[in-house]
KEVORO-26155 format. One record per atom (N, C-alpha, C, O): residue in one letter; x negated, y negated, z negated. Coordinates in steps of 0.05 Angstrom, whole numbers, padded with zeros to 5 digits, always signed. Layout:
% KEVORO-26155
AXYZ
...
This chain:
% KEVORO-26155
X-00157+00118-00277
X-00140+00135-00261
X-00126+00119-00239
X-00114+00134-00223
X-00124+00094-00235
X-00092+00093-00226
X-00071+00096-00215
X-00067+00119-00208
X-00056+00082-00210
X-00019+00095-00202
X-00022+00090-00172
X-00034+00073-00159
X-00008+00107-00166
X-00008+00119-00134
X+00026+00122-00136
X+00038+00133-00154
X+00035+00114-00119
X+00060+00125-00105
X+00065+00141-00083
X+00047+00151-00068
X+00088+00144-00080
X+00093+00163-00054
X+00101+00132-00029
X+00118+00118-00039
X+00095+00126-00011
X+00102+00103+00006
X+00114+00119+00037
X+00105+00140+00047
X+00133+00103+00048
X+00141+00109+00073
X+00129+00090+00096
X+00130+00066+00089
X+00119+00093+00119
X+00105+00069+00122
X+00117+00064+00160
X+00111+00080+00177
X+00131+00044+00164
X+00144+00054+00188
X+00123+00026+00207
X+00115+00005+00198
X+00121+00039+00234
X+00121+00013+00249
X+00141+00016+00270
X+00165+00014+00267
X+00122+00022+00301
X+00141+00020+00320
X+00148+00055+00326
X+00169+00060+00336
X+00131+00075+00319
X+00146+00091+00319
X+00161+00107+00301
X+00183+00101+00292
X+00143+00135+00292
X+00176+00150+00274
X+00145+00145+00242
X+00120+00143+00244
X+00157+00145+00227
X+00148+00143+00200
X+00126+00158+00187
X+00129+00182+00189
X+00110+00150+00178
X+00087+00161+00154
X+00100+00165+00131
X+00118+00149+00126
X+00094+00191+00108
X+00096+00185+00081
X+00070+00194+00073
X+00061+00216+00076
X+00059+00172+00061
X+00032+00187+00047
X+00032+00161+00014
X+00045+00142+00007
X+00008+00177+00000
X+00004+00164-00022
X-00008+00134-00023
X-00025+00127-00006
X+00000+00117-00041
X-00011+00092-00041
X-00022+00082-00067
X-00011+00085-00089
X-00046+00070-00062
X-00049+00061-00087
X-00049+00026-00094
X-00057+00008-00080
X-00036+00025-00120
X-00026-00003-00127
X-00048-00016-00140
X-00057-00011-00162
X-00057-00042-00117
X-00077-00058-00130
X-00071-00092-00142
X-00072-00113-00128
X-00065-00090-00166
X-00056-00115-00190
X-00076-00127-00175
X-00069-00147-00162
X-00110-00118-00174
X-00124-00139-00159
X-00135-00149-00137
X-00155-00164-00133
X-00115-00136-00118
X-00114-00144-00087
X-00086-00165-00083
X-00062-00159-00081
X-00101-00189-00085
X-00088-00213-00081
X-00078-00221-00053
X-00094-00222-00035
X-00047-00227-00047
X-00050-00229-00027
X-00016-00261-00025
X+00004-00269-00036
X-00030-00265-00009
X-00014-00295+00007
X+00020-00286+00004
X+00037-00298-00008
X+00022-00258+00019
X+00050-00254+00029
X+00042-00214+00022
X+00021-00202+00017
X+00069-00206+00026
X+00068-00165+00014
X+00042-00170+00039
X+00042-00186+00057
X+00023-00149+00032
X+00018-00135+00044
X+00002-00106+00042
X+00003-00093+00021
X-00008-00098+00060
X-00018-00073+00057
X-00037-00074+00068
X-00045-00090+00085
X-00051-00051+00057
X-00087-00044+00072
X-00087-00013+00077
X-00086+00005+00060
X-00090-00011+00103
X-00075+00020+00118
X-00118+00032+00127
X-00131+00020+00144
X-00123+00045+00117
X-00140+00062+00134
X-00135+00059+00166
X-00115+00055+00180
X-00170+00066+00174
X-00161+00066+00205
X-00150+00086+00218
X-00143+00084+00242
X-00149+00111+00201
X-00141+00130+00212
X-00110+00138+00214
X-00098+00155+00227
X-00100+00112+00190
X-00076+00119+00191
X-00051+00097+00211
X-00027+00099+00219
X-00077+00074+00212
X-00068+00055+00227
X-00067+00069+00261
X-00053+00058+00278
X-00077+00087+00266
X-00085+00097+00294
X-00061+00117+00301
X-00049+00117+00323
X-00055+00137+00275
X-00024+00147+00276
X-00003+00132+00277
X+00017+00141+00290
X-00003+00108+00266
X+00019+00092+00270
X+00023+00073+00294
X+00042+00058+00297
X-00002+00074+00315
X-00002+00060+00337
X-00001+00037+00334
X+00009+00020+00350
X-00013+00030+00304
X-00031-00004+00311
X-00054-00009+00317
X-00071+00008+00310
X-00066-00038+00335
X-00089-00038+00340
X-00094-00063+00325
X-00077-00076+00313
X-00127-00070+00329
X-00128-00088+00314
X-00112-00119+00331
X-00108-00118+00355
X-00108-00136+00321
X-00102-00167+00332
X-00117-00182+00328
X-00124-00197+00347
X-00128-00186+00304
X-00147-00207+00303
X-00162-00201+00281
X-00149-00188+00264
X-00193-00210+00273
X-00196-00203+00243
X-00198-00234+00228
X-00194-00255+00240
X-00203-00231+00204
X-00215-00242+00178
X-00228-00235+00163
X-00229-00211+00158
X-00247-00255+00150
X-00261-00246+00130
X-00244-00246+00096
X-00227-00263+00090
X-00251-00231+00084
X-00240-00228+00058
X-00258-00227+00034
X-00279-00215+00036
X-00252-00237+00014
X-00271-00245-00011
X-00263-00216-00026
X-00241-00205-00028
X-00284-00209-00035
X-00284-00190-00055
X-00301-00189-00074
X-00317-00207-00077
X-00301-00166-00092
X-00318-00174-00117
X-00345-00170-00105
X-00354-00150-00095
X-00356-00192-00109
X-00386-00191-00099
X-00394-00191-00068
X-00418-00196-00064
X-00382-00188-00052
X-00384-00188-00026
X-00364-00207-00008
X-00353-00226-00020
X-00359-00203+00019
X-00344-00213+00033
X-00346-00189+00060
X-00366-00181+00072
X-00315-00180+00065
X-00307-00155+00074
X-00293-00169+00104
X-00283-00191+00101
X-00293-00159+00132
X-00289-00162+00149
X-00263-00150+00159
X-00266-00125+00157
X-00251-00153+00164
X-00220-00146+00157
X-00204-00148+00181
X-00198-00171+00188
X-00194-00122+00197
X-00170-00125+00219
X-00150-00132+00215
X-00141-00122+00195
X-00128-00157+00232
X-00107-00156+00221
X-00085-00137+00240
X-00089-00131+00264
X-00072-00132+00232
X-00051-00103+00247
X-00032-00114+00259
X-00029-00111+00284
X-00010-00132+00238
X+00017-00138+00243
X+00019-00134+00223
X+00005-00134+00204
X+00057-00128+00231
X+00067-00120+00202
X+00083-00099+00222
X+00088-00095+00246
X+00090-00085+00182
X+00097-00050+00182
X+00120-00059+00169
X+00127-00082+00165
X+00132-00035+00161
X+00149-00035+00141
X+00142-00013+00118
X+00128+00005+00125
X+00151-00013+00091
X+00142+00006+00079
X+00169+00002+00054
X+00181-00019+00050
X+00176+00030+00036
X+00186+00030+00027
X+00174+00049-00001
X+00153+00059+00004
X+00181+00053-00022
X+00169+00074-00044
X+00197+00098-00037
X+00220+00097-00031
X+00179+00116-00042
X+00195+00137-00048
X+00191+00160-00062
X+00171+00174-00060
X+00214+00163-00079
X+00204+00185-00101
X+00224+00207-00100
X+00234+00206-00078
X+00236+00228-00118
X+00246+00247-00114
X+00272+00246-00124
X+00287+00266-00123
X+00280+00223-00133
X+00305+00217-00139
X+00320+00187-00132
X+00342+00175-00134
X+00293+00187-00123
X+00311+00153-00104
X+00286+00127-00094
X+00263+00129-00103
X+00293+00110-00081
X+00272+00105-00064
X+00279+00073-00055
X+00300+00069-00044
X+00262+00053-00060
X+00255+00021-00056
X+00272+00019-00041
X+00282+00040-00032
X+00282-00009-00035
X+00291-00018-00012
X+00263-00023+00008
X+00239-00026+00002
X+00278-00023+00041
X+00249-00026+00057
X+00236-00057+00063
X+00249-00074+00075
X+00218-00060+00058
X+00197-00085+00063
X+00173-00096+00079
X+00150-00088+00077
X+00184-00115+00095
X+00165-00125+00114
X+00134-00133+00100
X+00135-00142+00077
X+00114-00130+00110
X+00087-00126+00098
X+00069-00123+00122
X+00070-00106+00139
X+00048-00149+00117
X+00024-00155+00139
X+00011-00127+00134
X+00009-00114+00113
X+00002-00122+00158
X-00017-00093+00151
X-00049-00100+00158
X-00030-00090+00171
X-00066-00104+00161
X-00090-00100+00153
X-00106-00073+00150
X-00098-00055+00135
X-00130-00073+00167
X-00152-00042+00158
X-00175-00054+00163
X-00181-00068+00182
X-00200-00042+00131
X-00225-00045+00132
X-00233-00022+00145
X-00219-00003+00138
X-00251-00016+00163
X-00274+00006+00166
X-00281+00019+00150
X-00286+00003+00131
X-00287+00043+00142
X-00292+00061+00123
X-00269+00059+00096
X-00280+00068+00076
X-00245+00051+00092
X-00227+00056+00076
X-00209+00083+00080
X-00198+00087+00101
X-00208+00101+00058
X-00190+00123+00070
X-00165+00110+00054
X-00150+00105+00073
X-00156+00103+00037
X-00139+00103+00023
X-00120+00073+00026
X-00131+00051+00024
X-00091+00078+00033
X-00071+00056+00029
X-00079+00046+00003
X-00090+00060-00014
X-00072+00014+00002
X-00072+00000-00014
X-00051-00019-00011
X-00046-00032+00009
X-00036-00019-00039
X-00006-00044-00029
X-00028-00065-00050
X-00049-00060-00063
X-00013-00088-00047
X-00025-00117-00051
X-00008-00114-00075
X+00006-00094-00080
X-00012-00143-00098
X+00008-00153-00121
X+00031-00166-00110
X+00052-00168-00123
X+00028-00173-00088
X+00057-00187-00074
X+00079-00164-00064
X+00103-00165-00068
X+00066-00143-00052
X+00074-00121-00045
X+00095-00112-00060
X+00119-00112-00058
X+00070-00102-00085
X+00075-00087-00110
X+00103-00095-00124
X+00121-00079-00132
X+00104-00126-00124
X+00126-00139-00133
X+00153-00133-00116
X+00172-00120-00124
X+00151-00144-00090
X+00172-00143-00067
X+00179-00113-00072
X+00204-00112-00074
X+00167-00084-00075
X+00179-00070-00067
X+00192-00052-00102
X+00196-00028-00107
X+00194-00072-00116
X+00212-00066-00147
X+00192-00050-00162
X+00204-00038-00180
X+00160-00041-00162
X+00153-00027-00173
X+00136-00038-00199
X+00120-00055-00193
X+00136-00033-00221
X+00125-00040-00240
X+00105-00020-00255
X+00113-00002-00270
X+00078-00025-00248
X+00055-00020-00265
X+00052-00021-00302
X+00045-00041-00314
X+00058+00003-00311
X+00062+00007-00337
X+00033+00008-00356
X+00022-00006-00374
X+00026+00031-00341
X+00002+00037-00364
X-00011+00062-00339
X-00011+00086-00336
X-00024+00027-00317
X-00050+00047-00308
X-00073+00063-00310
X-00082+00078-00293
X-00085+00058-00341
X-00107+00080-00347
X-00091+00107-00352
X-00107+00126-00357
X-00064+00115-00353
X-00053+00133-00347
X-00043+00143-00323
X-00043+00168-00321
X-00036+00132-00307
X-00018+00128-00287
X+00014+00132-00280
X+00030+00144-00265
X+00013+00110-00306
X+00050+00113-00308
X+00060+00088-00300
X+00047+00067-00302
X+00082+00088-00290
X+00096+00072-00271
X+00135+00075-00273
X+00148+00091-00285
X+00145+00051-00256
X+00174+00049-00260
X+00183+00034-00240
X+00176+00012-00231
X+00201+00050-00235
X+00217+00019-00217
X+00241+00002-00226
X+00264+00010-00231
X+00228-00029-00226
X+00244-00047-00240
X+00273-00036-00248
X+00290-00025-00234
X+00277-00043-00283
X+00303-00037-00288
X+00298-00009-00309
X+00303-00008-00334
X+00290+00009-00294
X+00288+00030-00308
X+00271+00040-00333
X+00247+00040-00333
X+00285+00049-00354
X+00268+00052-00378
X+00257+00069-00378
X+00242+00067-00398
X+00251+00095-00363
X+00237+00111-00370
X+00212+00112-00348
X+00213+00098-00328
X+00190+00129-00353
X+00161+00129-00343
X+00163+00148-00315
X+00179+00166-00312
X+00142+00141-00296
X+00142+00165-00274
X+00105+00162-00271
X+00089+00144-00274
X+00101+00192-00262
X+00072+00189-00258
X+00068+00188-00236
X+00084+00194-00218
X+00040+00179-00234
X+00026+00174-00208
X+00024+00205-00192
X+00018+00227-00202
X+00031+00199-00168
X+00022+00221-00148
X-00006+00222-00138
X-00020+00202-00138
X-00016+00253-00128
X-00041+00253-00130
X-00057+00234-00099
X-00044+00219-00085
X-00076+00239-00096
X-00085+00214-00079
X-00079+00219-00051
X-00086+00243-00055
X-00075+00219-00032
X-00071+00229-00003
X-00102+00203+00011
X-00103+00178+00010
X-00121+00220+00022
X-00140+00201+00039
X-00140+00202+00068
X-00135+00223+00079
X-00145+00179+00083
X-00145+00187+00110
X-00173+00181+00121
X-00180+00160+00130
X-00187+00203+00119
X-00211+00195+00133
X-00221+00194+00160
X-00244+00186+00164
């Protein structure tokens, strides 16, 4: 299944909220994020430079964006906001926050074959929101 949040995703102009999904195994240097191109194009980033990126079994070619800002937000209260390299593969519809991310922005991965989730501190469970894609 897994855990999807609600994310705010700001650059230079007025704000995105769409769904994100949290990848334990998207390893990353510093927070970052992996924005669809379609969503990178609403937000008026272009690419800057690329890289290549290791993945399971392959090696993925990778724009780098800048950095965004992004924050979680849920229905009763909401991350502090966080600077985060942004990045888009070709053919991805779906945000992806990094484990650095994941960390920086207080959210804790409970019990993803469910899709239950928390933000640091808090004892009780919240579920995953449903998927938002940008194709």
């Amino acid at each position: 299944m897994g855990i999807r949040v609600r994310v705010e995703v700001r650059a230079s102009g007025r704000p995105v909220i769409t769904s994100a999904l949290l990848g334990s195994g998207y390893e990353a240097e510093e927070p970052e994020v992996l924005l669809p191109p379609s969503l990178a194009e609403e937000l008026h980033l272009a690419p800057l430079s690329s890289e290549d990126y290791r993945t399971v079994g392959a090696r993925v070619r990778t724009c780098v964006l800048g950095y965004v800002e992004l924050r979680v937000v849920a229905s009763d209260r909401q991350s502090d906001r966080v600077r985060a390299r942004a990045v888009s593969v070709e053919g991805e519809q779906e945000v992806l926050l990094s484990d650095k991310l994941i960390d920086a922005l207080g959210v804790e991965p409970v019990k993803p074959g469910r899709g239950l989730w928390r933000f640091s501190g808090e004892e009780g469970l919240r579920a995953s929101v449903e998927p938002e894609l940008w194709p």
